[in-house]
C-alpha positions in Angstrom: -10.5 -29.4 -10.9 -8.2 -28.7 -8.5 -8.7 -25.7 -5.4 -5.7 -23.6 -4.2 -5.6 -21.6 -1.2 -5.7 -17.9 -1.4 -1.6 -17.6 -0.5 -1.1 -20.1 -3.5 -3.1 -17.8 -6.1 -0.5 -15.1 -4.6 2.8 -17.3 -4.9 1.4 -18.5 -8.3 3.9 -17.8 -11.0 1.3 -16.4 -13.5 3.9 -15.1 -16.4 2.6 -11.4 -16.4 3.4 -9.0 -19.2 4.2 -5.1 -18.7 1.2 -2.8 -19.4 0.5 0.5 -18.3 -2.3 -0.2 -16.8 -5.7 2.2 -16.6 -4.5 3.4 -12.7 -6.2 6.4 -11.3 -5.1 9.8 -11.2 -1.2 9.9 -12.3 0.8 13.0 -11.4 4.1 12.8 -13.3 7.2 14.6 -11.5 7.1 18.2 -11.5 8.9 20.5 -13.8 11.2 21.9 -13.7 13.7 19.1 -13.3 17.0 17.6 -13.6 18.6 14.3 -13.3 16.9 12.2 -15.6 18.6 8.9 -14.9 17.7 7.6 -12.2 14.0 6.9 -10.3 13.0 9.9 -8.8 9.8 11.3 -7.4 8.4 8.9 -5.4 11.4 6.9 -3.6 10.1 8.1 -0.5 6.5 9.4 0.0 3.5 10.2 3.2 0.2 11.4 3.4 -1.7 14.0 5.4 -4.8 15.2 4.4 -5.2 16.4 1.1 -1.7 16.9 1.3 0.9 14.6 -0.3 4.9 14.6 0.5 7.0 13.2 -2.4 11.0 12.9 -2.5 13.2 13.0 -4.8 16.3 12.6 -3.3 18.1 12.3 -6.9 17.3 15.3 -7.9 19.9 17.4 -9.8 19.2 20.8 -8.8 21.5 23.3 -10.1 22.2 27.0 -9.4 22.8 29.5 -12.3 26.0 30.4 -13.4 27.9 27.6 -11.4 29.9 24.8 -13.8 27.7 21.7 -14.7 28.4 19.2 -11.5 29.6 15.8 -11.8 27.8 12.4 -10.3 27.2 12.0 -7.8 26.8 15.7 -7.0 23.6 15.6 -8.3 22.0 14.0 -5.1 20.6 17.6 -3.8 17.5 16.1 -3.8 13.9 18.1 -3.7 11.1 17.5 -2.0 7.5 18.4 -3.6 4.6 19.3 -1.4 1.6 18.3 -3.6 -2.1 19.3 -2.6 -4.6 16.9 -4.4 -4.4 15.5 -7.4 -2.8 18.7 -9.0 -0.1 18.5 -11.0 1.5 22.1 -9.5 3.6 21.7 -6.3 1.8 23.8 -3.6 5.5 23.9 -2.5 9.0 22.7 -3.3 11.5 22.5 -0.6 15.7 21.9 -2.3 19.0 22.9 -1.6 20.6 23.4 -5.4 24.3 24.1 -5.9 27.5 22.0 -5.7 28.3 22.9 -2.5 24.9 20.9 -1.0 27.0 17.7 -2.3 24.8 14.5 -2.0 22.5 15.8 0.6 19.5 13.6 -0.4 16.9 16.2 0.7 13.9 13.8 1.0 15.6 10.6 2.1 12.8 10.2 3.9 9.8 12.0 4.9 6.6 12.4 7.2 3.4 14.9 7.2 0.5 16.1 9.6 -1.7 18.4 9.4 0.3 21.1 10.8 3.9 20.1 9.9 6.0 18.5 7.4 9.4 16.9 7.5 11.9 15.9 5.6 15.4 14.3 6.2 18.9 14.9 4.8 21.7 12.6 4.6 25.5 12.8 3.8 28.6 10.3 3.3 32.0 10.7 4.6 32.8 13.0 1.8 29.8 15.7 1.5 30.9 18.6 3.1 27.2 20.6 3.0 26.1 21.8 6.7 22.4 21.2 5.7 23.4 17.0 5.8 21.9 14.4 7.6 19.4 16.8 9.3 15.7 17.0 9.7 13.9 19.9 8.3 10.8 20.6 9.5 8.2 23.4 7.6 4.9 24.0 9.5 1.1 25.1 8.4 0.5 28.5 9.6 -3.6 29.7 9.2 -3.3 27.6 6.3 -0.2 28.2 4.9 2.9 26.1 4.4 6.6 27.6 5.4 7.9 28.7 1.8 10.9 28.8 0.2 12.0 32.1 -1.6 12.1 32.0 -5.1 15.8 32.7 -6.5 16.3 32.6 -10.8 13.2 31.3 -11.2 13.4 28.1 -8.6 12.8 27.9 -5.1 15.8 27.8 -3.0 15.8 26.9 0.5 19.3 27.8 1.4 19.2 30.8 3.4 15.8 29.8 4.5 16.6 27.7 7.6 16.7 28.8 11.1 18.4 26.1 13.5 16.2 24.7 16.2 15.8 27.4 19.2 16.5 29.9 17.4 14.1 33.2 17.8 13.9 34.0 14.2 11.5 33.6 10.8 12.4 31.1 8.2 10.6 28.7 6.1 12.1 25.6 7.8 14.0 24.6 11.4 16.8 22.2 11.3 17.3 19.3 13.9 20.6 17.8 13.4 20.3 14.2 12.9 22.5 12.8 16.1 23.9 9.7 14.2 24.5 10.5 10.0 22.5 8.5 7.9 25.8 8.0 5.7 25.1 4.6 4.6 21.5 4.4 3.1 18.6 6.9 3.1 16.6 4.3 5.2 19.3 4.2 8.1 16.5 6.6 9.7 12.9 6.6 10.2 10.3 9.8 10.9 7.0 9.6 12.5 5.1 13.1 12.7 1.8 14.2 14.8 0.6 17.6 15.6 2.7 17.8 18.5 5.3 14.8 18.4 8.2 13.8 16.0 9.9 11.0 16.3 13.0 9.6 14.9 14.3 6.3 14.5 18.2 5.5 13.8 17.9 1.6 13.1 22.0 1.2 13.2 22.3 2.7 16.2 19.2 1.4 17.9 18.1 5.2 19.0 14.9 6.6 19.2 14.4 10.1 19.6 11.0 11.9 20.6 10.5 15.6 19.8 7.9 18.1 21.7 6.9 21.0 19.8 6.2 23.8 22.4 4.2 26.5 20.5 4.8 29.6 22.9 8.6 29.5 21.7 8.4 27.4 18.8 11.0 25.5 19.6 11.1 21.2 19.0 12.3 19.7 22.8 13.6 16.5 22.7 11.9 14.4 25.4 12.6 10.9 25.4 16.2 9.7 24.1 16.8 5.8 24.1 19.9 3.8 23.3 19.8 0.3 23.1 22.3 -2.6 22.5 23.0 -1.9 18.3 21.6 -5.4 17.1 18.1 -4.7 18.3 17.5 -2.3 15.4 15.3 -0.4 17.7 13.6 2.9 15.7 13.8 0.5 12.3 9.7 0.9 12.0 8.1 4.0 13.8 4.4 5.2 14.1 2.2 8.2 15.9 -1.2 7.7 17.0 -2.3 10.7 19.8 0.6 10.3 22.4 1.0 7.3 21.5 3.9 5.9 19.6 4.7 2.3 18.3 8.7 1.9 18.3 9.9 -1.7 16.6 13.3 -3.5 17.3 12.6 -6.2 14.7 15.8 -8.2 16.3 15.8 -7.7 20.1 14.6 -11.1 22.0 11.2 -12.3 22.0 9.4 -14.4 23.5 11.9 -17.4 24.1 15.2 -15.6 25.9 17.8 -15.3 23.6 16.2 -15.5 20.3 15.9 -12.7 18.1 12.3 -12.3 17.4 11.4 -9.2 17.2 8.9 -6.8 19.4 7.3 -3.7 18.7 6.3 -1.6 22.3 4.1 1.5 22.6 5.8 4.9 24.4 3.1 6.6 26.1 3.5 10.7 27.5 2.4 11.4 30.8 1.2 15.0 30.4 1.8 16.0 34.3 5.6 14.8 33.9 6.0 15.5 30.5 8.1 11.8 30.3 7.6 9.1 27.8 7.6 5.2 29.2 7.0 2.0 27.6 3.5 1.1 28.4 2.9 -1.9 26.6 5.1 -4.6 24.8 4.0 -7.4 22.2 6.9 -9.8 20.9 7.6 -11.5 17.8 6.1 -15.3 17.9 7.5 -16.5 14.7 11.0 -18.6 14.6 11.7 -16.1 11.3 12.2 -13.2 13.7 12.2 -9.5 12.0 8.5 -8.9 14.1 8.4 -4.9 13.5 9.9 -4.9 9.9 7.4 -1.8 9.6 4.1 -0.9 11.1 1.5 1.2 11.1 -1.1 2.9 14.1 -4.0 4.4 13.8 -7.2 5.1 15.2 -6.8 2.3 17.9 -5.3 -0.4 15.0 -1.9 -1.5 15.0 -0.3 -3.7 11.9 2.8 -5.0 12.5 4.8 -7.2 9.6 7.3 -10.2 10.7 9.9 -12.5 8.7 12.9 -11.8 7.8 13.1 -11.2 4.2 16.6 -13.2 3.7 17.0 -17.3 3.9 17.1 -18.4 7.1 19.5 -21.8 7.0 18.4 -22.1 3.1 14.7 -21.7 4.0 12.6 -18.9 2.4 11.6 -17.8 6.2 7.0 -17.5 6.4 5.6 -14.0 6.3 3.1 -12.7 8.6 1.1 -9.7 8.9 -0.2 -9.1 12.4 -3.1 -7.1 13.7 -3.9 -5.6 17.3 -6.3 -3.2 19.2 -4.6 -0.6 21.3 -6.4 1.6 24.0 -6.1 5.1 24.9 -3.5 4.1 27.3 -1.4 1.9 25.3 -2.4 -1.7 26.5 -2.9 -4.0 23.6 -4.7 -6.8 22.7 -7.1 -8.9 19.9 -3.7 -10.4 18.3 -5.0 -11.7 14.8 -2.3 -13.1 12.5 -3.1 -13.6 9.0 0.3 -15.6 6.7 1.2 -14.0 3.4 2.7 -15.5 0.5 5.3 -12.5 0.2 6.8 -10.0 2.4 4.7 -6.7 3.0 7.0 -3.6 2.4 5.4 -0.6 3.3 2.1 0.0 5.2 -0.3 2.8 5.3 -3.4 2.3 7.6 -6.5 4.8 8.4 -9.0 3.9 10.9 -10.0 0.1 9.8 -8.8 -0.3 6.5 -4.8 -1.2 5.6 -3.0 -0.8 2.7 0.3 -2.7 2.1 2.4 -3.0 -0.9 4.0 -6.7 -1.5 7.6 -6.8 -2.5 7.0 -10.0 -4.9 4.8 -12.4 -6.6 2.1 -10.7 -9.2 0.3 -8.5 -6.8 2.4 -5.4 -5.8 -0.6 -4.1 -3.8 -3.0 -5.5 -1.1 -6.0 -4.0 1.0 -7.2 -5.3 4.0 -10.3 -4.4 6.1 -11.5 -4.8 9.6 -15.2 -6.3 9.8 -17.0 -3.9 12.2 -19.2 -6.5 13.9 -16.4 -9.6 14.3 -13.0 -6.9 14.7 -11.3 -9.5 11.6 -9.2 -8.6 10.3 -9.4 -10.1 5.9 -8.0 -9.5 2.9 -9.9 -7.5 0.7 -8.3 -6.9 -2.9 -5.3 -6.3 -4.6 -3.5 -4.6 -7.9 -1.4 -6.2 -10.3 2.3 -5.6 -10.0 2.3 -4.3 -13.5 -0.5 -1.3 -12.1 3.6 0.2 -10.4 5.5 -0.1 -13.8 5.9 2.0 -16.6 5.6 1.8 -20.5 9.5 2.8 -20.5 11.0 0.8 -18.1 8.6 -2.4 -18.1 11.8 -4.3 -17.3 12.4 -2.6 -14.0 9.6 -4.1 -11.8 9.6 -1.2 -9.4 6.0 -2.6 -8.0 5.4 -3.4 -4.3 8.9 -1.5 -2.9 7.8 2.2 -3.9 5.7 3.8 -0.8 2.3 4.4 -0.1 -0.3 6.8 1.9 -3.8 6.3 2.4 -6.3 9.0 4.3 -9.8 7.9 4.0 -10.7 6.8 0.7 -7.8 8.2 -0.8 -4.5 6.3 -1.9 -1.2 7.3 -3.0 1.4 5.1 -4.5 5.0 5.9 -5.5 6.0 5.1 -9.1 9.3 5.8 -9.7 9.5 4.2 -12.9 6.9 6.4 -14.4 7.4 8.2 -17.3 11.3 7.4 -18.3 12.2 7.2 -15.0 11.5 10.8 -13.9 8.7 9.2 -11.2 5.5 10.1 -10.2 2.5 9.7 -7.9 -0.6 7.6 -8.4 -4.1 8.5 -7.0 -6.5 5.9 -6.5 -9.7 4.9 -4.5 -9.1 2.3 -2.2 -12.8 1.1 -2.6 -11.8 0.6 -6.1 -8.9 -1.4 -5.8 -9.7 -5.2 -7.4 -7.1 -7.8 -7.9 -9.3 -8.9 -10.8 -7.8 -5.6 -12.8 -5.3 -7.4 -14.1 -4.4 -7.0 -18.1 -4.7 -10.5 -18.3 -7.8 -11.1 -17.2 -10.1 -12.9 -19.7 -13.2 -11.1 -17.8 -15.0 -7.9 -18.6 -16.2 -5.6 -16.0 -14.3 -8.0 -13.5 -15.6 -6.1 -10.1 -18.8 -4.3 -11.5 -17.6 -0.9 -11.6 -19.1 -0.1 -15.0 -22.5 -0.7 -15.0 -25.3 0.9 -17.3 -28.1 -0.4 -15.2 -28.1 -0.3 -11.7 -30.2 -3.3 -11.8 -31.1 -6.6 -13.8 -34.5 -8.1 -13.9 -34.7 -11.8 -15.7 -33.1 -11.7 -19.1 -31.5 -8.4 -18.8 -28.1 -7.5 -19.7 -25.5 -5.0 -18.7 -21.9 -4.3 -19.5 -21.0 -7.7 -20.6 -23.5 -9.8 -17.7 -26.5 -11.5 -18.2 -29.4 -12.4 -15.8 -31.3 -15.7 -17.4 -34.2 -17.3 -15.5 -35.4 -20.8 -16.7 -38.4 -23.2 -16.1 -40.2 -21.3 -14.0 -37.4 -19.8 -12.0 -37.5 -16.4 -11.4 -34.4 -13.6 -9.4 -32.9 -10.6 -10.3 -29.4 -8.8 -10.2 -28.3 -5.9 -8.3 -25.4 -3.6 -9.1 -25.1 -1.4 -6.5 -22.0 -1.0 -4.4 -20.1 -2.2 -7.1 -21.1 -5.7 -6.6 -23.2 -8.4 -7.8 -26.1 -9.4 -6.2 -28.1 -12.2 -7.3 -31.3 -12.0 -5.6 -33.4 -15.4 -5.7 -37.4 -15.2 -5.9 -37.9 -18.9 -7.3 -35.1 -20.9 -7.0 -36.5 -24.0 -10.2 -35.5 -27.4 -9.9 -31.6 -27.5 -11.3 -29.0 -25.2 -10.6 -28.6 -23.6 -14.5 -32.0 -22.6 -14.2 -30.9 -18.9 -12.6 -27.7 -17.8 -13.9 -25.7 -14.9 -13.9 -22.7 -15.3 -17.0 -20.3 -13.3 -19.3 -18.7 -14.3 -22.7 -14.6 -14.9 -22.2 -12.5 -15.3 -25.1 -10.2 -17.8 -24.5 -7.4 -17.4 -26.8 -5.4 -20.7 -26.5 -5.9 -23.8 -24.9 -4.1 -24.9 -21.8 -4.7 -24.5 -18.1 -6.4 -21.7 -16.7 -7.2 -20.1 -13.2 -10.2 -18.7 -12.3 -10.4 -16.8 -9.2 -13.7 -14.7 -7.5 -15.2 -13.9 -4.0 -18.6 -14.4 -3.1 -20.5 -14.5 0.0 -24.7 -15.8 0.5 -27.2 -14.0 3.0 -27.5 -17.6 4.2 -25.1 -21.0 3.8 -26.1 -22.4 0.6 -24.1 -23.8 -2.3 -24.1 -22.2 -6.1 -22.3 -23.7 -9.0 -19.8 -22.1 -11.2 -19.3 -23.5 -14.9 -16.7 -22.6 -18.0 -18.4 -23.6 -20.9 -19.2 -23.8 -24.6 -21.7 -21.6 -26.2 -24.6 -23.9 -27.0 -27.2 -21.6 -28.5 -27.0 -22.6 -31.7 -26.2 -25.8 -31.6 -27.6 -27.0 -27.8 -23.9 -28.3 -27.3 -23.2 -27.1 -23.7 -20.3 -28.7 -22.9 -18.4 -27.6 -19.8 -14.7 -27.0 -19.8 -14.6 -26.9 -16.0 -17.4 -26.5 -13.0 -17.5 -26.8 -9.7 -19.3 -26.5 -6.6 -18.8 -24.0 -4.1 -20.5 -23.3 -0.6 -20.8 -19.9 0.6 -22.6 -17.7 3.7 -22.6 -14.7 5.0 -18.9 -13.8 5.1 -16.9 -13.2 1.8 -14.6 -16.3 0.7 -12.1 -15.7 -1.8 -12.2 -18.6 -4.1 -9.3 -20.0 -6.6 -9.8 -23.3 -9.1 -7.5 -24.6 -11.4 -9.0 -25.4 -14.7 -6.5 -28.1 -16.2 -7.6 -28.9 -19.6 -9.8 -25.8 -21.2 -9.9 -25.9 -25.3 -9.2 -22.7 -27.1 -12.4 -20.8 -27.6 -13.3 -17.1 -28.7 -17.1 -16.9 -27.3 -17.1 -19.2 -23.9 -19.8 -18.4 -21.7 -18.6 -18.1 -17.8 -21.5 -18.5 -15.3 -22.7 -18.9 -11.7 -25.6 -20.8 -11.0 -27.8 -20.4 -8.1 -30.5 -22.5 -8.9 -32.5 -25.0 -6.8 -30.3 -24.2 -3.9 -32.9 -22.5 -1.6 -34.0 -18.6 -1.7 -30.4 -16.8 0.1 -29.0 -14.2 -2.1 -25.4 -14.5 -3.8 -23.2 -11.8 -4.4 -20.0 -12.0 -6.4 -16.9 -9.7 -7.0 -13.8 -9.4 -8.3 -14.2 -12.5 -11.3 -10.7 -12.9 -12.7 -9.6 -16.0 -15.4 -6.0 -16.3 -17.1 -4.1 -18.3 -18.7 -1.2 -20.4 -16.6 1.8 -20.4 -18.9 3.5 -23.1 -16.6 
């Protein structure tokens, strides 16, 4: 039997099939719509509330009577403001006509409570004066700036009032200073209550917006222009008056090496001037320290490695975590190496989210332990949770965006539903790695449960409590877990065991992943084996020994010779190893097809 490390489970080629998986909540693109082909709702996405953003920047968005345009003039774009998990737009924010030529209008996009943006973009050739400009719309009592309706559509294009300017419209342009006429993500937005910020990456400019409520009018405060190759503004994120700015490619730590740094701006309210308060530089040889970011609630996640070969090496990622104070000093670097490079990252108060751009898992959690301040990785979901039914081929998983306010995530999909896009809405508690549509185990993370709790020979959903020779304990269900609770341990190890029947379809090699933690350090045994109650033939196809204690350990063993069959019994064993509790989650075996 043979253990790999967590980041080898995550770089394991596993030979995953397309499915369309049982996700949460999925809200398909609004209609009506246009352009059907190419991704749509959901290239560009953000959070707020209850509130979700979602661009389409495709979007085909015509205006009646005008002749049928031709590609790429179907780039208007839309943006949809969605409240919930309602499949009506609370509003819809587009420019429709030929003569809006490839403005994008969502290219990229940010949210607070009180105001939403969106970004335009342009090439050489669009001739629209609503390109490469932000748009802002803000919550009044409750109440989003709207868009009048025009031949049945909204249309926002006599609805914008240019920044400063003393009249009533649904949304106030800010001209973007340097066009975004290459790609959509040439620019970056960040958004409070009172602050926006915006990033041009090419240009190495940050700008930093005040709104001032008695004239509302957006002030630029802060305007910084640094040395192009910096990529300063490329990641961008608001926390208070604070704001985390990254030049993944300025120097670091060692002069003239591009390492990256990420710094934090701070506002002085008396001088109403932004400085640089605080500085942490990349300390990786890969450099690209700030690819993207996230702040929020005193936490600051920061990604490095740059995602391209450095001198024919597949550079190391690393996802970094810090504590930042009121005033902006930071500290408690924790570095944690993943397998893949994390794309986008969504973090409130002390849990993460962070969609992976390969390998099999397209999504990964992370969580901040209370008492230590770890940082640990907590679950993940297949890539095949991001595809769709109609374009399994695609792979779209781990490069869409994400938002996450409380419990509450959002993921992009916009291969959903023949391309048209859409919006996932899941519980991050309930996100398991183990949800895999390969996975050979039922009820893999204990989220359907008919008894809350298991005395000695009880069942539920697919588990089993047995107590032997004396041995007595009892399972508990709560929290999505389970607990093994130990009362008399007996004198061998099968003598209390928790197991599920797995049908193993063919023989080969298998994985078998879990986590498990113990209210004390203690060892348990886990076994693969055959079904013996009718003919007292136990025989094991794989077991080991693992130690646990009181802080989860995620688990991975290689199985190299398991025989095909169709009513195996998996168990843990926690027998005649003392009286300290067990609790497992997320239970996952497949089948390695290399």
């Amino acid at each position: 039997m043979k253990f790999r490390s967590l980041a080898g489970v995550l770089a394991g080629a596993v030979g995953l099939v397309a499915a369309q998986a049982s996700a949460g909540v999925v809200v398909g693109k609004p209609t009506p719509h246009g352009n059907t082909a190419y991704p749509e709702a959901g290239t560009t996405m953000a959070r707020a509330g209850t509130f979700t953003l979602v661009g389409a920047l495709q979007e085909h968005v015509k205006i009646s009577g005008e002749a049928e345009p031709t590609f790429p003039s179907t780039m208007q774009g839309a943006v949809y403001l969605m409240n919930g998990t309602s499949a009506t737009p609370a509003r819809v924010y587009q420019f429709p006509g030929v003569a809006h030529f490839n403005v994008q209008a969502g290219s990229q996009l940010a949210i607070s409570n009180r105001f939403l943006a969106f970004a335009t973009r342009g090439t050489s050739s669009s001739t629209s004066p609503l390109a490469n400009s932000v748009f802002i719309a803000r919550n009044s009592n409750g109440s989003w700036g709207e868009c009048p309706l025009v031949s049945g559509q909204r249309n926002c294009n006599g609805a914008v009032r240019e920044n400063g300017q003393n009249i009533s419209r649904a949304l106030t342009r800010i001209p973007l200073t340097h066009p975004a006429d290459i790609s959509f993500k040439d620019i970056t937005l960040a958004l409070s209550d009172d602050y926006l910020a915006i990033g041009y990456k090419r240009q190495s400019v940050l700008e930093i917006y005040r709104y001032n409520s008695s004239n509302d009018t957006w002030a630029l405060e802060l305007s910084l222009d640094e040395p192009d190759e910096r990529f300063t503004g490329a990641a961008l994120a608001i926390d208070g008056d604070l704001v985390a700015v990254a030049s993944p490619w300025s120097e670091g730590g060692t002069a003239g090496v591009e390492l990256g740094s990420v710094r934090i701006f701070r506002r002085d309210a008396v001088s109403s001037t932004w400085s640089s308060v605080a500085i942490t530089s990349g300390y990786f040889s890969t450099g690209a320290f700030g690819r993207s970011l996230a702040l929020d609630s005193g936490n600051l996640a920061v990604t490095s490695g740059a995602t391209f070969p450095v001198n024919g090496v597949t550079p190391q990622q690393h996802l970094s975590f810090y504590r930042v104070a009121s005033d902006g000093t930071i500290s408690a670097r924790q570095t944690l190496g993943t397998a893949y490079p994390h794309v986008h990252l969504a973090l409130d108060g002390d849990t993460l989210a962070s969609t992976v751009s390969d390998g099999s898992e397209g999504l990964s959690i992370y969580k901040r332990a209370a008492a230590s301040g770890q940082w640990a990785y907590e679950a993940g979901l297949i890539r095949d949770f991001y595809k769709s039914v109609n374009s399994s081929n695609l792979g779209y998983g781990g490069i869409d965006p994400i938002g996450l306010v409380g419990d509450d995530l959002a993921l992009g999909w916009r291969a959903f539903s023949g391309l048209l896009g859409g919006v996932i809405h899941e519980k991050a508690s309930l996100v398991d790695a183990c949800r895999d549509p390969l996975n050979l185990v039922s009820n893999c993370s204990f989220d359907n449960v008919t008894n809350t709790a298991l005395g000695g020979n009880q069942s539920s959903s697919g588990w089993q409590v047995l107590n032997w020779n004396g041995a007595s304990s009892w399972a508990d269900f709560s929290g999505r877990q389970m607990r093994i609770n130990v009362q008399q341990p007996g004198s061998d190890m099968w003598h209390i065991q928790a197991r599920t029947t797995v049908n193993l379809p063919q023989a080969g090699r298998y994985l078998l992943t879990f986590r498990a933690k113990a209210d004390d350090v203690r060892t348990f045994v886990v076994n693969l084996g055959r079904n013996g109650n009718s003919d007292n033939n136990w025989a094991s196809y794989g077991r080991v020994t693992a130690a646990a204690g009181p802080e989860w350990v995620i688990y991975s063993f290689e199985l190299p010779s398991v025989p095909q069959d169709p009513a195996a019994f998996l168990d843990f064993n926690v027998g005649n190893a003392g009286t300290a509790a067990v609790t497992v989650d997320s239970v996952k075996l497949v089948r390695l097809t290399q």
